[in-house]
PDB file of N, CA, C and O in Angstrom:
ATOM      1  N   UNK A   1       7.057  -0.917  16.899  1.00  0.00           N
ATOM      2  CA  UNK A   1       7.179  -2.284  17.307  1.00  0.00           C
ATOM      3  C   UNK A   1       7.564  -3.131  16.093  1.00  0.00           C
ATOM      4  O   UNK A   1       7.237  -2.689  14.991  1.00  0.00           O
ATOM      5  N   UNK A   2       8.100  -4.082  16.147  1.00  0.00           N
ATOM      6  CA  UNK A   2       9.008  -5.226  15.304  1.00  0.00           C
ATOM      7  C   UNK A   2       8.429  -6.209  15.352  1.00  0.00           C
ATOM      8  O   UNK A   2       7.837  -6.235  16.431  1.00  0.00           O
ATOM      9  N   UNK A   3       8.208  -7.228  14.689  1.00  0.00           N
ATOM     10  CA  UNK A   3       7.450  -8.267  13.901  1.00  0.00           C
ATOM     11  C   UNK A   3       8.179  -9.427  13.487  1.00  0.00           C
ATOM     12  O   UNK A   3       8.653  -9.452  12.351  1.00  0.00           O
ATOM     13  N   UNK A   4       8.361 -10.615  14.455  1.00  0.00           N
ATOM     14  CA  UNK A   4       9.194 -11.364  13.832  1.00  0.00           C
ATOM     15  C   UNK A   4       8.594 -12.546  12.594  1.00  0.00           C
ATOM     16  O   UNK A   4       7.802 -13.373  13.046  1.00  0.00           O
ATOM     17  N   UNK A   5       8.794 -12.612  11.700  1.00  0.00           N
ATOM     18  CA  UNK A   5       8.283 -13.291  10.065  1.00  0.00           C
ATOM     19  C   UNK A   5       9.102 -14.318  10.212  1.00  0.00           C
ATOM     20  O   UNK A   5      10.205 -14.277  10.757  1.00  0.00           O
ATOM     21  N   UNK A   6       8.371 -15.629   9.538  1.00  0.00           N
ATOM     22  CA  UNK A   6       9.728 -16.447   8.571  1.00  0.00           C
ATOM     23  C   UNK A   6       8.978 -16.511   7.189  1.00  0.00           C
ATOM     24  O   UNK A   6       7.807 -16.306   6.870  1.00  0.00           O
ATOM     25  N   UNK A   7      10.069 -16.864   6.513  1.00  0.00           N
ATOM     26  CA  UNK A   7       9.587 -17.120   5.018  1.00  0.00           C
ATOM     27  C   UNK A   7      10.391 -18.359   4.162  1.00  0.00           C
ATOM     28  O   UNK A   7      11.158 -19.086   4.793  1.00  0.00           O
ATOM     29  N   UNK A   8      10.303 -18.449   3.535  1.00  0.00           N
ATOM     30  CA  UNK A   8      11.479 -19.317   2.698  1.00  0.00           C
ATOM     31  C   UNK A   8      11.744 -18.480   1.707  1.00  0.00           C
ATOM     32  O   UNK A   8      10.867 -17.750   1.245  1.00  0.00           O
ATOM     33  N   UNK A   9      13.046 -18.488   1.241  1.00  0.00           N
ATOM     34  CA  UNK A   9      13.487 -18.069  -0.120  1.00  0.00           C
ATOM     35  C   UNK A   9      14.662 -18.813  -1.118  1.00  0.00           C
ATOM     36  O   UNK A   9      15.527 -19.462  -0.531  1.00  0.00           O
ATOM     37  N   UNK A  10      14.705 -18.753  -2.301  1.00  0.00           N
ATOM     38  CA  UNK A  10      15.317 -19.527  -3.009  1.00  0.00           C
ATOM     39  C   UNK A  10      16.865 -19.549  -2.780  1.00  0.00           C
ATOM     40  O   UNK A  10      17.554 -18.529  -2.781  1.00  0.00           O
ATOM     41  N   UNK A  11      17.256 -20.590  -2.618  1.00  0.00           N
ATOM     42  CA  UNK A  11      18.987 -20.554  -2.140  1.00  0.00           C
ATOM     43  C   UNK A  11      20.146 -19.906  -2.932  1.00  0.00           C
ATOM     44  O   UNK A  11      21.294 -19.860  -2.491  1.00  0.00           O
ATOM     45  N   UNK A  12      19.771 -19.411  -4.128  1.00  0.00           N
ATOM     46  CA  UNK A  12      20.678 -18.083  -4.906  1.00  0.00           C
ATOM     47  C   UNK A  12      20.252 -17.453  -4.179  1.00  0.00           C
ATOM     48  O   UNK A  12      20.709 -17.507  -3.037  1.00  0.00           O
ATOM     49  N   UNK A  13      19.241 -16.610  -4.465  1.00  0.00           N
ATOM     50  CA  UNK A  13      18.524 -15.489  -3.811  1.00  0.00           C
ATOM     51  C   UNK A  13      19.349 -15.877  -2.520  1.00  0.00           C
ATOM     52  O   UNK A  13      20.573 -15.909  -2.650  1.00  0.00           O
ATOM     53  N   UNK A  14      18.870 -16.139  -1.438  1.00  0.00           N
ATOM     54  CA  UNK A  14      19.324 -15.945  -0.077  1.00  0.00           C
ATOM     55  C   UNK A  14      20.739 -16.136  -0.215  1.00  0.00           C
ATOM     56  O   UNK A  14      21.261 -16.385   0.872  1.00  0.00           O
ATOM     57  N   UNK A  15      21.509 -16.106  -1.148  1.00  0.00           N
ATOM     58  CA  UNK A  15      22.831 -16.151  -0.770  1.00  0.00           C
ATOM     59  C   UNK A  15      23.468 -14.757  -1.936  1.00  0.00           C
ATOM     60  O   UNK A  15      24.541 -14.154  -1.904  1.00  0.00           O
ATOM     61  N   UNK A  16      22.602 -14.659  -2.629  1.00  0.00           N
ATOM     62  CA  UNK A  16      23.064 -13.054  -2.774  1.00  0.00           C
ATOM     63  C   UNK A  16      22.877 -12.068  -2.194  1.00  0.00           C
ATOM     64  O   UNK A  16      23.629 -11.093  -2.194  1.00  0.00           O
ATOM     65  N   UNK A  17      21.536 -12.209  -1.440  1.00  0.00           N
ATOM     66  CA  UNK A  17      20.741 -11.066  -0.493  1.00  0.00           C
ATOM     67  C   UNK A  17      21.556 -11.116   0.569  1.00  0.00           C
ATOM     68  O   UNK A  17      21.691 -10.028   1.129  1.00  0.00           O
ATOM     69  N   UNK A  18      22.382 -12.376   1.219  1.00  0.00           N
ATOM     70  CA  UNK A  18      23.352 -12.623   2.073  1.00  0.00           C
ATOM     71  C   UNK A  18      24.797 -11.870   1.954  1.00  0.00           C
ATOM     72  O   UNK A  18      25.265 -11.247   2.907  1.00  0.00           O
ATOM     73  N   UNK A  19      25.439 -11.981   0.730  1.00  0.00           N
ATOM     74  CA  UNK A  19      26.287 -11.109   0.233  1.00  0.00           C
ATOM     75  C   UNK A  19      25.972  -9.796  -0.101  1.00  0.00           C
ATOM     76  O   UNK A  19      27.030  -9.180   0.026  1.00  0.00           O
ATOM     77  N   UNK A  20      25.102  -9.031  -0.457  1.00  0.00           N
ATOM     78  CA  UNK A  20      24.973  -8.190  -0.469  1.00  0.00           C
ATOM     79  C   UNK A  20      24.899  -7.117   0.801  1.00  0.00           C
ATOM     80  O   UNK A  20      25.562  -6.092   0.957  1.00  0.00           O
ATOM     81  N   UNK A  21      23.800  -7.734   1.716  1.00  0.00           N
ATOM     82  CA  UNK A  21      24.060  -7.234   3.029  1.00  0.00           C
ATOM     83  C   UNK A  21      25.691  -7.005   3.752  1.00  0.00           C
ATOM     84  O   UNK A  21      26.119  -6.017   4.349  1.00  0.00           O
ATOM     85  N   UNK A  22      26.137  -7.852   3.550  1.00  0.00           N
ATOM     86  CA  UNK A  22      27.152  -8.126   3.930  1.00  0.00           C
ATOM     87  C   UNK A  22      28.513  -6.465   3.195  1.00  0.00           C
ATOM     88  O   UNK A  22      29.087  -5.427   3.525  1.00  0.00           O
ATOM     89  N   UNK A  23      28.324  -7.195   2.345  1.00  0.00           N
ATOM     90  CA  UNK A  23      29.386  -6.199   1.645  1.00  0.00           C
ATOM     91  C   UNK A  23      28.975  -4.469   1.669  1.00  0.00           C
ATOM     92  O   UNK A  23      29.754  -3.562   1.378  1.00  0.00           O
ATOM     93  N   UNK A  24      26.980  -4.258   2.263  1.00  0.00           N
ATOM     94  CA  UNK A  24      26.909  -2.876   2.927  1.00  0.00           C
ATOM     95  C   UNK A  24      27.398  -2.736   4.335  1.00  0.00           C
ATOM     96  O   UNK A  24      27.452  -1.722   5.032  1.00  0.00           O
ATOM     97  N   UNK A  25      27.686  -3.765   4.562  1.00  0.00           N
ATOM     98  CA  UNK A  25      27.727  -3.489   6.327  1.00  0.00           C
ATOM     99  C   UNK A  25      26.455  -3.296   6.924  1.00  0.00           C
ATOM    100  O   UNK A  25      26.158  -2.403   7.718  1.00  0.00           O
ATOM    101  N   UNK A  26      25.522  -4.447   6.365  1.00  0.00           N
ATOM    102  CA  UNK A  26      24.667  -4.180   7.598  1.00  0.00           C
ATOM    103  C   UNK A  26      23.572  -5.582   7.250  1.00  0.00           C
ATOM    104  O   UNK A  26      23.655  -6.118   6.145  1.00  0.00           O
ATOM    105  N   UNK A  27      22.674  -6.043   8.185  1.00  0.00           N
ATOM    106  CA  UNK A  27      22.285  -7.472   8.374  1.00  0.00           C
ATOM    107  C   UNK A  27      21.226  -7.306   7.020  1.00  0.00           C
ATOM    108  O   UNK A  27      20.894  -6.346   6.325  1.00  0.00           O
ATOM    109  N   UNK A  28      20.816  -9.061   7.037  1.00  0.00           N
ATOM    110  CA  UNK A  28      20.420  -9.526   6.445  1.00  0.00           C
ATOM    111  C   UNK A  28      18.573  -8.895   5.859  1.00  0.00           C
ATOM    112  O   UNK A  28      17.875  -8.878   4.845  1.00  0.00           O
ATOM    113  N   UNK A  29      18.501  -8.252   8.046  1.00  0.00           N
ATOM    114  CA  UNK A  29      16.661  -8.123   8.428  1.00  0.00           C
ATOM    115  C   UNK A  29      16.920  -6.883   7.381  1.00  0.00           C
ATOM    116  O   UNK A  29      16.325  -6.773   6.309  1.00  0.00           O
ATOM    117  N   UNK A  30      17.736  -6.128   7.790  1.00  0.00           N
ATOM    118  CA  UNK A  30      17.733  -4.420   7.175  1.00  0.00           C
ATOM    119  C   UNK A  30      17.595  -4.672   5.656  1.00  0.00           C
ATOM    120  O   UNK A  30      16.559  -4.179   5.208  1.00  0.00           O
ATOM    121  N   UNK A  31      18.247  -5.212   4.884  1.00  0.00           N
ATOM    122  CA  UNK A  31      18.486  -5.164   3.519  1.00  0.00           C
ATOM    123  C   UNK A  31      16.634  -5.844   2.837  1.00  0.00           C
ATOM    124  O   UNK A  31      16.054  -5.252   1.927  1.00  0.00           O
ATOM    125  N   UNK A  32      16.146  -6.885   3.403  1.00  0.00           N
ATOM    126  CA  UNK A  32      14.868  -7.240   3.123  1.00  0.00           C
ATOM    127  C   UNK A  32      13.894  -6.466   3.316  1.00  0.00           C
ATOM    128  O   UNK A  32      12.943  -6.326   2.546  1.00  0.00           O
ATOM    129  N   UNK A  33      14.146  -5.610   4.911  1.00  0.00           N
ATOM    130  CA  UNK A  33      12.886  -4.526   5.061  1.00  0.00           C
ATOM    131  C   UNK A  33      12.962  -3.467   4.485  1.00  0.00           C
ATOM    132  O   UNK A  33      11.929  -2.799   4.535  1.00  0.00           O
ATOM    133  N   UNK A  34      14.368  -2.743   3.574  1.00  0.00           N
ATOM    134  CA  UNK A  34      14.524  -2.238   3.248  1.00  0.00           C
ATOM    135  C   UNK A  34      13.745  -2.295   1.911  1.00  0.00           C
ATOM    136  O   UNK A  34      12.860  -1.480   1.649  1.00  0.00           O
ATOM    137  N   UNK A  35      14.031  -3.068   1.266  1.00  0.00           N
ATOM    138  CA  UNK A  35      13.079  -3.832  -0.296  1.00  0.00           C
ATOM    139  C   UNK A  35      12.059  -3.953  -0.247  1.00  0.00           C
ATOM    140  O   UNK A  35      11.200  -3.510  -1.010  1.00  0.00           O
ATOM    141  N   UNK A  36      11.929  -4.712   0.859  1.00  0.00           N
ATOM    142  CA  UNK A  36      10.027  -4.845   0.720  1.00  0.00           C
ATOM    143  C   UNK A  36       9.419  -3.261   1.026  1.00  0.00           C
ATOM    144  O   UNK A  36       8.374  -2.972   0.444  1.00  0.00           O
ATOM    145  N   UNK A  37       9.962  -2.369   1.803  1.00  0.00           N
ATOM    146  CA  UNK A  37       9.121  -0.969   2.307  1.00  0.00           C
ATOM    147  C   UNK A  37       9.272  -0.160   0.534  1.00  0.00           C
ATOM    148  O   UNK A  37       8.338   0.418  -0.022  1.00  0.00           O
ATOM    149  N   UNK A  38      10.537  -0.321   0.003  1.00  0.00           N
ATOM    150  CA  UNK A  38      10.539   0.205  -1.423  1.00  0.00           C
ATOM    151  C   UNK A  38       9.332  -0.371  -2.397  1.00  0.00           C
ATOM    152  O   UNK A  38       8.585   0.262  -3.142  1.00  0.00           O
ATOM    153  N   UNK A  39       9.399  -1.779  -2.136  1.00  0.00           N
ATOM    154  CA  UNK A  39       8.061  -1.885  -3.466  1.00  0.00           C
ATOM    155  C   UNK A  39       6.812  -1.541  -2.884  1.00  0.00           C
ATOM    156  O   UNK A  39       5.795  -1.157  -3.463  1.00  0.00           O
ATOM    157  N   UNK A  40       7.026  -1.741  -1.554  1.00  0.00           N
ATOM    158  CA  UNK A  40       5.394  -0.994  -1.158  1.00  0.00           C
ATOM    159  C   UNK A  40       4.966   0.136  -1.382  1.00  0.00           C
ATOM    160  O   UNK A  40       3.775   0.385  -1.569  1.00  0.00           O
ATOM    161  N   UNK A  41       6.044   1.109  -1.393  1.00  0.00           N
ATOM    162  CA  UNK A  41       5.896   2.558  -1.289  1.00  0.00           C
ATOM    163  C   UNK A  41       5.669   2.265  -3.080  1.00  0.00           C
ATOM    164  O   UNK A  41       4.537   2.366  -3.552  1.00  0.00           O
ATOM    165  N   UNK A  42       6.520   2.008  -3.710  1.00  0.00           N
ATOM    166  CA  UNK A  42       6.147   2.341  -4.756  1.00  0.00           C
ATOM    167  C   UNK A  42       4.953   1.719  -5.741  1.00  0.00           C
ATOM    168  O   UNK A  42       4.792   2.042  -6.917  1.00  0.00           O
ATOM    169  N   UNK A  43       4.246   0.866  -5.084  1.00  0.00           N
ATOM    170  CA  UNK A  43       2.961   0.286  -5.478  1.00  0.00           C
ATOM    171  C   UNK A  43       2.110   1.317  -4.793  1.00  0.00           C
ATOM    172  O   UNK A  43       0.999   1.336  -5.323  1.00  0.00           O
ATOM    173  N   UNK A  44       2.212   2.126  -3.874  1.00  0.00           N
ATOM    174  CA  UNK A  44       1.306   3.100  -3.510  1.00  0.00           C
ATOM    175  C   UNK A  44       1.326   3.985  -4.149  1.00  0.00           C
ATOM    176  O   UNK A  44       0.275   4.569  -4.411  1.00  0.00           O
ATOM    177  N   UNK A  45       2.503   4.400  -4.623  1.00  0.00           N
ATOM    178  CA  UNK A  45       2.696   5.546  -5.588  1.00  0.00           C
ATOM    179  C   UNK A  45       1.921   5.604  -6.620  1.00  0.00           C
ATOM    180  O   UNK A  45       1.246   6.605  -6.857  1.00  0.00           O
ATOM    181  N   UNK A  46       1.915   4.196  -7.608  1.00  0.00           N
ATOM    182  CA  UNK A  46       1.311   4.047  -8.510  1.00  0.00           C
ATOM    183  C   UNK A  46      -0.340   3.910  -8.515  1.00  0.00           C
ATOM    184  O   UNK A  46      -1.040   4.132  -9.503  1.00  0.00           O
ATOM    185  N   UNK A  47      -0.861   3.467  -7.103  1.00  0.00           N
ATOM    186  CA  UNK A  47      -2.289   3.313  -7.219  1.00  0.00           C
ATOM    187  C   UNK A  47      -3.241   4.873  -6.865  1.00  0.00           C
ATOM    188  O   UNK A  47      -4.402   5.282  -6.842  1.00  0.00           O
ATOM    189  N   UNK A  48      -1.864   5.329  -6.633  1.00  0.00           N
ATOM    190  CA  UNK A  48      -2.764   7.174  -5.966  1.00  0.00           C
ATOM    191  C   UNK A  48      -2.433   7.305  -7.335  1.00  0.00           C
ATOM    192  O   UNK A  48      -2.859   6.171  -7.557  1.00  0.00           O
ATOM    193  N   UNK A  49      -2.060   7.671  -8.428  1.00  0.00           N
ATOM    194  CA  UNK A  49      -2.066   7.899  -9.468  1.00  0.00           C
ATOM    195  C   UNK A  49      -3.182   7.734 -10.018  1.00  0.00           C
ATOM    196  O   UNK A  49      -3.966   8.631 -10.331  1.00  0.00           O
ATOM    197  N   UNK A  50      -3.342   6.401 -10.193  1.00  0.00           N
ATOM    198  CA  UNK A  50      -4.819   5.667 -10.938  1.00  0.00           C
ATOM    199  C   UNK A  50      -5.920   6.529 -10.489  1.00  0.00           C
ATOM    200  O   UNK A  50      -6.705   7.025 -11.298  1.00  0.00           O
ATOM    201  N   UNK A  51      -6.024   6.781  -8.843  1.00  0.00           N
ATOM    202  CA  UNK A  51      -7.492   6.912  -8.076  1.00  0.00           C
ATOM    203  C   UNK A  51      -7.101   8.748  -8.023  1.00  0.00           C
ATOM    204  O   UNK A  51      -8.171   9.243  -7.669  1.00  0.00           O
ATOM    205  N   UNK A  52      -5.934  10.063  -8.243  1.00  0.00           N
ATOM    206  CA  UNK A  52      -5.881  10.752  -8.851  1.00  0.00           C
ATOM    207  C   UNK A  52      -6.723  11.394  -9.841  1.00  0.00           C
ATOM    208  O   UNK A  52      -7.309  12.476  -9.833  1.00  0.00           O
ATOM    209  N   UNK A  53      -6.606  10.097 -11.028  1.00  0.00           N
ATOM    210  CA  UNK A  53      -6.473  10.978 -12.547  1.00  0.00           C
ATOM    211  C   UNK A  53      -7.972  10.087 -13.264  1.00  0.00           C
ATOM    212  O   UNK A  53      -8.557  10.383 -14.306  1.00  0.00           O
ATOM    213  N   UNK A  54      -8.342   8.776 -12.155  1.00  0.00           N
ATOM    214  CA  UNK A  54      -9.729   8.948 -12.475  1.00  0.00           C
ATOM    215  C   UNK A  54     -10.870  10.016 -12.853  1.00  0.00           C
ATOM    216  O   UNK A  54     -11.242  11.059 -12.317  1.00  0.00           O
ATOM    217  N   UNK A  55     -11.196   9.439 -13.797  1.00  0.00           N
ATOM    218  CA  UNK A  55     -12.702  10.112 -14.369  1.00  0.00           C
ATOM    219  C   UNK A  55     -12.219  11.930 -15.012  1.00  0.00           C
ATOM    220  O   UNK A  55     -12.977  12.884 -15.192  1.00  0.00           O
ATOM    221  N   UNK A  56     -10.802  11.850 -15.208  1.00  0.00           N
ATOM    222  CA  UNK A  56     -10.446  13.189 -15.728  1.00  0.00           C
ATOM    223  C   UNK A  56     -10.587  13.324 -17.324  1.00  0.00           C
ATOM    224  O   UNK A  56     -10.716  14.466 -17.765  1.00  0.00           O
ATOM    225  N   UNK A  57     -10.574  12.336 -18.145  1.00  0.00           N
ATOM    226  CA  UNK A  57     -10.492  12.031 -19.293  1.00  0.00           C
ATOM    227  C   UNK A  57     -11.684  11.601 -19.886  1.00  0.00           C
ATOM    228  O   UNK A  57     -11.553  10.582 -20.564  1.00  0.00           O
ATOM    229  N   UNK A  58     -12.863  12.103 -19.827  1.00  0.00           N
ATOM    230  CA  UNK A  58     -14.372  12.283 -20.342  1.00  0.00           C
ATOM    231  C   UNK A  58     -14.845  12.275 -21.600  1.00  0.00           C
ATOM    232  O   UNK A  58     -15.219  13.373 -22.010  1.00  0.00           O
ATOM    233  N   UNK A  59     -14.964  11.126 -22.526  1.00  0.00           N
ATOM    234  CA  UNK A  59     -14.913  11.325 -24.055  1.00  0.00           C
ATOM    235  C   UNK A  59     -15.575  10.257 -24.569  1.00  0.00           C
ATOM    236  O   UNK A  59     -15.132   9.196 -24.131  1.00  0.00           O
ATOM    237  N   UNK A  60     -16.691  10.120 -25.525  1.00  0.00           N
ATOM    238  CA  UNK A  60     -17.347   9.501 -25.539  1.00  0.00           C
ATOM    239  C   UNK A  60     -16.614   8.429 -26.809  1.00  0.00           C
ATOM    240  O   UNK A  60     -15.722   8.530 -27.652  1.00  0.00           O
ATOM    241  N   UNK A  61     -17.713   7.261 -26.294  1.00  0.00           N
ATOM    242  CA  UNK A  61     -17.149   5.782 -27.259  1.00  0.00           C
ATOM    243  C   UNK A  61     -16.456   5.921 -28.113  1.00  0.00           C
ATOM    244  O   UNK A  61     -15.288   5.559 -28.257  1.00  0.00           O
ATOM    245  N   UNK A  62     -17.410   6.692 -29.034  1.00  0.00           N
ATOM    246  CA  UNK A  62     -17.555   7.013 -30.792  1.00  0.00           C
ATOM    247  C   UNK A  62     -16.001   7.873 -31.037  1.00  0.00           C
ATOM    248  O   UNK A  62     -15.297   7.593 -32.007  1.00  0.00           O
ATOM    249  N   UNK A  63     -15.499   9.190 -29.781  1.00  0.00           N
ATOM    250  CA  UNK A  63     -14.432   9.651 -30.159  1.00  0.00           C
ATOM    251  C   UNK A  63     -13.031   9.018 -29.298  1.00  0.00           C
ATOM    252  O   UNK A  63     -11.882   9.435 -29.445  1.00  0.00           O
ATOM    253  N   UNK A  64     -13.436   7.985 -28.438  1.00  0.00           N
ATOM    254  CA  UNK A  64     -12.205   7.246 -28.271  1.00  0.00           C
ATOM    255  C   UNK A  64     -11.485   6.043 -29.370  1.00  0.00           C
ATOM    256  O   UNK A  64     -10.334   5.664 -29.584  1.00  0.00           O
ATOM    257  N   UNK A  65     -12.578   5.762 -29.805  1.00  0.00           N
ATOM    258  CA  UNK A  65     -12.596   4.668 -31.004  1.00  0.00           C
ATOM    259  C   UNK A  65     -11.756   5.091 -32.428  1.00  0.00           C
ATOM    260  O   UNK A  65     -10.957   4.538 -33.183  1.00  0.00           O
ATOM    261  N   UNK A  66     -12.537   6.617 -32.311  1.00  0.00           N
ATOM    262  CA  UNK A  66     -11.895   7.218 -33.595  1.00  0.00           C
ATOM    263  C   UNK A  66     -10.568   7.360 -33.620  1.00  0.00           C
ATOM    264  O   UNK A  66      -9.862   7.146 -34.605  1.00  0.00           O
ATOM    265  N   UNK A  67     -10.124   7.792 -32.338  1.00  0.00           N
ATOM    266  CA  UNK A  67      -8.459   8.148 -31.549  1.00  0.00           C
ATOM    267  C   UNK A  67      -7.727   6.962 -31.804  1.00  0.00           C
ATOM    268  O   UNK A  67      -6.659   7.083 -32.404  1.00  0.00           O
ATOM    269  N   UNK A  68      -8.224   5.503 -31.352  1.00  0.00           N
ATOM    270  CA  UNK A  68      -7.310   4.680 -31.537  1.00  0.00           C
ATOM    271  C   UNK A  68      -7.413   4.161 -32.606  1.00  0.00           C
ATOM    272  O   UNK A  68      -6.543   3.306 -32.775  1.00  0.00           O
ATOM    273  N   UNK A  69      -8.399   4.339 -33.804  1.00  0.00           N
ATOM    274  CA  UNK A  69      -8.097   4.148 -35.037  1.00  0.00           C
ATOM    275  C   UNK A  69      -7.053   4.415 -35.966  1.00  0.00           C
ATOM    276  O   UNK A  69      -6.622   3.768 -36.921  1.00  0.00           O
ATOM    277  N   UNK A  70      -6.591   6.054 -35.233  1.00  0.00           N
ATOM    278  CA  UNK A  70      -6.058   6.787 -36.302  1.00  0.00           C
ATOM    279  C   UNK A  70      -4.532   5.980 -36.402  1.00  0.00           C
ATOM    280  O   UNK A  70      -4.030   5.141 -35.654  1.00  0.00           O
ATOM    281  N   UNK A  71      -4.080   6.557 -37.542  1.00  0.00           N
ATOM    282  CA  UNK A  71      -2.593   6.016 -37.881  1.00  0.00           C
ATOM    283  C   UNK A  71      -1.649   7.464 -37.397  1.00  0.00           C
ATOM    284  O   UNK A  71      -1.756   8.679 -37.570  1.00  0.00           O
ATOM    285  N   UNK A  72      -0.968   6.805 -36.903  1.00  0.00           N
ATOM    286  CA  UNK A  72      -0.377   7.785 -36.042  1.00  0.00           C
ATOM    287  C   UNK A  72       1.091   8.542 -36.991  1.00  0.00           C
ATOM    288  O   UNK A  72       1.395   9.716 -36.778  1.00  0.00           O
ATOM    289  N   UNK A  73       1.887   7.662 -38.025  1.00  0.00           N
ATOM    290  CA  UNK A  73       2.500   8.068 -38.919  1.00  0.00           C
ATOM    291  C   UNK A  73       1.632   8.208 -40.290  1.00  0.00           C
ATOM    292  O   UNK A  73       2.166   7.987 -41.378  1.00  0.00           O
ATOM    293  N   UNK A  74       0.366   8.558 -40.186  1.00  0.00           N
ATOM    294  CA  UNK A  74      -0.122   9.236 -41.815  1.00  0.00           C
ATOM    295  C   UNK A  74      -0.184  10.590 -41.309  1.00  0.00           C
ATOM    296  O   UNK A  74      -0.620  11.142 -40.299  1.00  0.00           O
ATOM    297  N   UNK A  75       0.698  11.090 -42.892  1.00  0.00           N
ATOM    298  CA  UNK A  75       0.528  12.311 -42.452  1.00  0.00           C
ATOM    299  C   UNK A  75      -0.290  13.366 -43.053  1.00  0.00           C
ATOM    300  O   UNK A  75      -0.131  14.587 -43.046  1.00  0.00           O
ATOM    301  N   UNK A  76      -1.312  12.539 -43.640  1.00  0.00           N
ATOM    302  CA  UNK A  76      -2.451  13.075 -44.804  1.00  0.00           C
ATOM    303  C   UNK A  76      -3.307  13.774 -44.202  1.00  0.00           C
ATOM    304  O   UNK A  76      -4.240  14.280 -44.825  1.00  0.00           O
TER     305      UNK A  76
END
């Protein structure tokens, strides 16, 4: 099922997003739902990552502290 929205958008913007559609051959709705389903997907991508690789990296204060102390070009 389909969902009809309004929104406002800035009058460049809507007149490039206008041309652009255009010059794929195909409307205005497609090219927006198309974008918005891309950053969604890829904000999901990124938060299964986070909730992933939680709690894998187990190391206490004293030797995380030491880690970001170090100088990463000494080569002593």
């Amino acid at each position: 099922m389909k969902r009809k929205v309004g929104t406002t958008l800035d009058e460049s913007l809507y007149h490039r997003a206008k041309t652009s559609a255009r010059r794929q051959g195909r409307s205005l709705n497609d090219l927006i739902a198309e974008a918005l389903e891309k950053l969604l997907n890829r904000q999901a991508a990124r938060a299964s990552v986070v909730r992933e690789t939680q709690g894998t990296y187990k190391v206490s204060a004293k030797a995380l502290r030491t880690v970001l102390e170090e100088d990463p070009y000494d080569a002593g």
